[in-house]
C-alpha positions as CSV (number, residue, x, y, z in Angstrom):
1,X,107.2,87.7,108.8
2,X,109.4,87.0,105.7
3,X,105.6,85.4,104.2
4,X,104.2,88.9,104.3
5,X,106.2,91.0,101.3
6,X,105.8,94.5,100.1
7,X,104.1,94.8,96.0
8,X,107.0,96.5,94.4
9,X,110.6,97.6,96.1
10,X,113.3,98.8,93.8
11,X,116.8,97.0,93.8
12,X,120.1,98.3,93.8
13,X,123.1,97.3,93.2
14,X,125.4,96.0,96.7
15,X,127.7,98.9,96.3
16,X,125.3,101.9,96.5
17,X,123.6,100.0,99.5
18,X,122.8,101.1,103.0
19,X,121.5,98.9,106.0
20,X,121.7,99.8,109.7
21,X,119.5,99.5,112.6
22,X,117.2,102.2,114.4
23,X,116.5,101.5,118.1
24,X,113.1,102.5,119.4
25,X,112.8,103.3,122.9
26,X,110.7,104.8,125.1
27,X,108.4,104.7,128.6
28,X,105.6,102.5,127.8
29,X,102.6,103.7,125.6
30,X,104.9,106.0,124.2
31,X,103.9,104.7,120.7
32,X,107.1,103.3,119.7
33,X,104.8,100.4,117.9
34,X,102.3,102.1,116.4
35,X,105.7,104.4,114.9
36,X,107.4,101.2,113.6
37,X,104.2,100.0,112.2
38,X,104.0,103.5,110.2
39,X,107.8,103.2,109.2
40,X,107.5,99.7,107.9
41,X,104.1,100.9,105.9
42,X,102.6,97.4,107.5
43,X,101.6,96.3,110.6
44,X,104.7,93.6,112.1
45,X,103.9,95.1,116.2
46,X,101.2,94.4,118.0
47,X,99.3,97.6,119.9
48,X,97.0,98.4,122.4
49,X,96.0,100.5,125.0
50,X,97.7,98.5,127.7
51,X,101.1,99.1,129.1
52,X,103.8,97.2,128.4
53,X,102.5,95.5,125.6
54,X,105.5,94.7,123.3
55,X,107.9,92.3,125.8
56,X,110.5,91.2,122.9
57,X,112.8,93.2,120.5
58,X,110.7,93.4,117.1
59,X,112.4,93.6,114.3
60,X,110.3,96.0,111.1
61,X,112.5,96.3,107.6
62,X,111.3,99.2,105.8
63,X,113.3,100.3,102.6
64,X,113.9,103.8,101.5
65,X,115.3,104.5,98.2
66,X,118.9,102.5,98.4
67,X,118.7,102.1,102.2
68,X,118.0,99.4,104.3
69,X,116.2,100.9,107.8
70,X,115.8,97.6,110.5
71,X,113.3,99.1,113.4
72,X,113.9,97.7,116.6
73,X,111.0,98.1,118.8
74,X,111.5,97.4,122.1
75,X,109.9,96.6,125.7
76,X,108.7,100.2,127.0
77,X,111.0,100.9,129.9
78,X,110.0,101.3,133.2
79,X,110.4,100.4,137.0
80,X,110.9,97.0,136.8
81,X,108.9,94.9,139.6
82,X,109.4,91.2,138.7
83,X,111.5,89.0,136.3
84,X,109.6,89.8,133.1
85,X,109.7,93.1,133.9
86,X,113.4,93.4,134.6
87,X,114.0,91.1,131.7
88,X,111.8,93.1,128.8
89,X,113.2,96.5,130.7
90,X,116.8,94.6,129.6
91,X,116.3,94.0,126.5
92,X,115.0,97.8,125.9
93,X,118.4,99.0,127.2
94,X,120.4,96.3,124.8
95,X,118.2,96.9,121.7
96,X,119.5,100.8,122.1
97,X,123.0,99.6,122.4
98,X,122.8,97.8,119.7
99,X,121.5,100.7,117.2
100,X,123.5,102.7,114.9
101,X,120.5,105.4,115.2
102,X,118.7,105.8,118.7
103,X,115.4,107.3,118.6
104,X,113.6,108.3,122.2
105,X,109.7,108.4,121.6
106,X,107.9,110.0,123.6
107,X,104.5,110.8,124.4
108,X,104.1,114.6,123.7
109,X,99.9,114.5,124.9
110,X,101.0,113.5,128.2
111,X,100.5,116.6,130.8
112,X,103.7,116.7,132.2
113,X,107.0,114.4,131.1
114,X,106.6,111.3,132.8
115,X,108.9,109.6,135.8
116,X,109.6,106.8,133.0
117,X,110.8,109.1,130.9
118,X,112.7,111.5,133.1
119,X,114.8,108.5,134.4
120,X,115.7,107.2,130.4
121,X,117.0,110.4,129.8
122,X,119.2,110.3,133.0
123,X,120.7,106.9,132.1
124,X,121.3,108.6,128.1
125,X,123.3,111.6,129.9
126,X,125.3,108.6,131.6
127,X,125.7,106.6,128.2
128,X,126.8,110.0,125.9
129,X,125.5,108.3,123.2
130,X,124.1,110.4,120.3
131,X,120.0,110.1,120.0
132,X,117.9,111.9,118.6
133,X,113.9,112.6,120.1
134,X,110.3,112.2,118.4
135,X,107.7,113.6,120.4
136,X,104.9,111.4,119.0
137,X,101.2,112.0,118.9
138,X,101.8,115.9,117.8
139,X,98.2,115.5,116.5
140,X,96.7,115.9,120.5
141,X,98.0,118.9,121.1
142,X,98.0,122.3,120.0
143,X,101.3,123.9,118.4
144,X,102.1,126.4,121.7
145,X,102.1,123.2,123.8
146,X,104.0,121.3,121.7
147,X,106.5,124.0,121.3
148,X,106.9,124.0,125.0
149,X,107.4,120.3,125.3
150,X,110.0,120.8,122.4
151,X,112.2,122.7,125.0
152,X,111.6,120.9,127.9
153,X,112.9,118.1,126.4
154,X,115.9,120.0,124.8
155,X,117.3,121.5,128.0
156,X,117.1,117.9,129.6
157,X,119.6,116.3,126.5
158,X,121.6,117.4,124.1
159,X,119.2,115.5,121.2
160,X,121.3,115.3,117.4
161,X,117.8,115.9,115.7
162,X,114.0,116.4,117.3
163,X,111.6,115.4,115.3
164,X,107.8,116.1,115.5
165,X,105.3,112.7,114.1
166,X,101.8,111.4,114.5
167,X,102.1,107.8,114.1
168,X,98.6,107.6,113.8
169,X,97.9,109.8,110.8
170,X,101.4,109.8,109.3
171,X,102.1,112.8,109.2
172,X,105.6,113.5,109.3
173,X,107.0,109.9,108.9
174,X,108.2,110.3,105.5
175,X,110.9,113.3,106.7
176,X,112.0,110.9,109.8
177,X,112.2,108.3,107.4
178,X,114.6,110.1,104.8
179,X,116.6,111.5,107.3
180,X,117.1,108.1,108.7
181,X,118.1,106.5,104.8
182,X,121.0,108.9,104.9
183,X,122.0,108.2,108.8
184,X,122.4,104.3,107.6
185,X,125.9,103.1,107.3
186,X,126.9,101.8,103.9
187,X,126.5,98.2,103.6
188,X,124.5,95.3,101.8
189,X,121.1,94.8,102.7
190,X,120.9,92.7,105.8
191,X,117.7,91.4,105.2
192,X,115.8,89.9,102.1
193,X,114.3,93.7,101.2
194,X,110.9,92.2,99.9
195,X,110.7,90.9,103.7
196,X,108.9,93.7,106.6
197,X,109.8,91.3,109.3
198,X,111.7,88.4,110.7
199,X,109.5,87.5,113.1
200,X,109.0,83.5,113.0
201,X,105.1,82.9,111.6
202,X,104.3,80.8,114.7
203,X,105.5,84.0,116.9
204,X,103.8,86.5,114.6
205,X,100.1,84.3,114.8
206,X,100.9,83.9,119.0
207,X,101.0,88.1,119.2
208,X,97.8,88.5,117.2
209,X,95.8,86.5,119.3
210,X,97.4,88.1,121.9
211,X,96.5,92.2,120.5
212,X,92.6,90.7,120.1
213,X,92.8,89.7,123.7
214,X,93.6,92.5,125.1
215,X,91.5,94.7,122.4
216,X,88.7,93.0,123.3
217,X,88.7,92.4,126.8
218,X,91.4,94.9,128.2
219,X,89.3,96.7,130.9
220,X,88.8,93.3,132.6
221,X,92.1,91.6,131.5
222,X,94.6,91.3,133.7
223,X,98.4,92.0,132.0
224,X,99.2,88.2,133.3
225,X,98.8,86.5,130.2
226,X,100.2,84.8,127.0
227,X,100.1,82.7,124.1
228,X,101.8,80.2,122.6
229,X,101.7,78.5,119.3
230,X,101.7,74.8,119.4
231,X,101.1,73.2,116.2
232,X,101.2,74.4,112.5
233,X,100.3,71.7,110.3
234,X,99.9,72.3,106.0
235,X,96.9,71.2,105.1
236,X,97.0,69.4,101.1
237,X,94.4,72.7,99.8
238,X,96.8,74.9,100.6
239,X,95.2,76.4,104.3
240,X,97.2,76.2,107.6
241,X,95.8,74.3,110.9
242,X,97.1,76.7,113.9
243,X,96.7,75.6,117.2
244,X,97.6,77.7,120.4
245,X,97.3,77.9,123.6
246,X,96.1,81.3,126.1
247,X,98.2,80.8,129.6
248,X,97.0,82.8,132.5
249,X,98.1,83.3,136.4
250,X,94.8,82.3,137.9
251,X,92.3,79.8,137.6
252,X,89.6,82.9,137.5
253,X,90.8,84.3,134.6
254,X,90.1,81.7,132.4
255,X,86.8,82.6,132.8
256,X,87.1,86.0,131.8
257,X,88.5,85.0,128.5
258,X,85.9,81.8,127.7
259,X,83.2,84.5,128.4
260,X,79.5,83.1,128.8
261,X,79.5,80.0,126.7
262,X,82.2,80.2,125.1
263,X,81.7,83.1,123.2
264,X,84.2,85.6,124.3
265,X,87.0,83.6,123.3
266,X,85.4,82.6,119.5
267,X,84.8,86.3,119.0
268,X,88.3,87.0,119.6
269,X,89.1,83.8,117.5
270,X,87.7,85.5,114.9
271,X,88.9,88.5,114.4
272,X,92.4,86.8,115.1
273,X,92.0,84.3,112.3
274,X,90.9,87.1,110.0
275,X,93.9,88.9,110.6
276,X,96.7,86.1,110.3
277,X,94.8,85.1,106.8
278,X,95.4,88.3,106.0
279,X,98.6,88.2,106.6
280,X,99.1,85.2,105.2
281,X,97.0,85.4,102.1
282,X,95.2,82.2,102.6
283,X,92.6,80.2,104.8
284,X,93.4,79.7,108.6
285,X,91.7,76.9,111.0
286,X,92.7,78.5,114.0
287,X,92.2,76.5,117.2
288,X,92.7,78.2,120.8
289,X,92.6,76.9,124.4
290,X,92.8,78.8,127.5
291,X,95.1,76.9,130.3
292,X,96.1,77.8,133.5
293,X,99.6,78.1,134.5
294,X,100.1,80.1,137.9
295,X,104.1,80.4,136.9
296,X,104.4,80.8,133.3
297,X,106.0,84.4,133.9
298,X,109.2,82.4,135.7
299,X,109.2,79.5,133.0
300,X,112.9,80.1,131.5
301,X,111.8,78.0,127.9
302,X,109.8,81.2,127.4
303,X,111.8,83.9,127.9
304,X,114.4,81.8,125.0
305,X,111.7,82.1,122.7
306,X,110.9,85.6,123.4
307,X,114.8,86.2,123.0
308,X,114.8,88.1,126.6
309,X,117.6,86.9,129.8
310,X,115.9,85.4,132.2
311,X,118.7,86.2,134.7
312,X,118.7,90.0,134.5
């Protein structure tokens, strides 16, 4: 998302610079987007209320005084059931590899920690690495609870720091966030530090559409869809022509997102071309078509675009 920059960042000079990446992960609906998103300061993951709704590592540049902090969002990770699933639950476990700062989110509202959760844990006891917790969504529930949860979670890892956030409202990001500028290893910046992303445009407007599907429609959408971005053309007054395409696993689906008439799928339109122009600062002509593909999910060109092995 290199188009999208901040309005003012200040600059430093390459030898009082820090840059380093912080792996987010998590069972799913942890709020491991919706945390990046508040890092960041701008939106760069999609969310919504269904499960397993980020399936690549997404990449959120946020800068903090003379540091360079690179989110990695990843794939919530869960019992995997088929190959998308094994190969987003793979790329969860390599985007924490990859970190020099490994954050577990998790969802402190739930009742009771969660199966997902419980076995993450067990493989970080395995690993030894150092991570450090952030019991998210402190604003559900009342300080004795989350107290409690506090040392659950303690006596089940030795966590370097716990932190307590609300993604939602903010509140406690900027203390995870200074902590994290002095945790960076000293380096240049990695990344251009006016960009918050670097997501390819064409993948950025194909996630959109997707959030406003299932936004829109996720009590009767099923989780077997995607989109794809198939043309962006320049136009000579300066808007972009965007054409993609909505791929589902059954023919009956396709009726689900059409809606009666057609207007389902121009209501999502919509609010998806409303977005991406304002993302992009300028007019969109966004063009969509649902197709169905019963084996998209096994379709190996994908999976190289979503930068996830198809063989795990």
């Amino acid at each position: 998302m290199s188009a999208c920059r901040t309005e003012q960042q200040d600059t430093h000079p390459a030898e009082d610079s820090r840059a380093g990446f912080v792996a987010l992960i998590g069972a799913p609906n942890a709020g491991k987007s919706t945390l990046m998103n508040a890092m960041v300061g701008h939106k760069v993951s999609i969310v919504t209320p269904k499960v397993q709704t980020t399936r690549s590592r997404i990449r959120g540049i946020a800068m903090q005084g003379a540091a360079q902090i690179i989110f990695v969002d990843t794939p919530g990770i869960f019992t995997p059931r088929r190959r998308l699933d094994r190969a987003m639950v793979s790329a969860a476990w390599q985007g924490a590899e990859n970190g020099d700062v490994i954050f577990l989110v998790h969802d402190c509202a739930r009742r009771e920690i969660d199966k997902d959760t419980l076995k993450i844990i067990e493989r970080l006891n395995e690993n030894g690495r150092a991570v450090s917790l952030v019991l998210n969504k402190m604003d559900l529930v009342r300080q004795e609870r989350l107290l409690s949860r506090t040392a659950e979670m303690a006596k089940l890892y030795d966590f370097e720091r716990i932190f307590m956030v609300s993604a939602e409202t903010g509140n406690g990001i900027n203390d995870l966030k200074a902590w994290l500028a002095a945790k960076m290893p000293v380096s240049p910046y990695l990344f251009d530090p006016d960009d918050l992303s670097d997501m390819p445009l064409r993948l950025m407007a194909a996630e959109i559409l997707r959030e406003k599907l299932f936004l829109n429609l996720h009590q009767e959408l099923p989780y077997q869809l995607t989109v794809e971005t198939d043309g962006w053309d320049e136009r000579e007054d300066g808007s972009v022509e965007v054409h993609m395409s909505i791929f589902v696993a059954r023919e009956g689906h396709r009726g689900i997102i059409l809606g009666k008439k057609g207007q389902s799928i121009r209501r999502i339109g919509t609010a998806a071309r409303k977005e991406l122009e304002a993302v992009l600062d300028r007019r969109v002509h966004l063009f969509s078509h649902v197709k169905y593909s019963k084996d998209w999910m096994n379709d190996l060109a994908r999976y190289l675009v979503w930068d996830l092995d198809y063989d795990a």
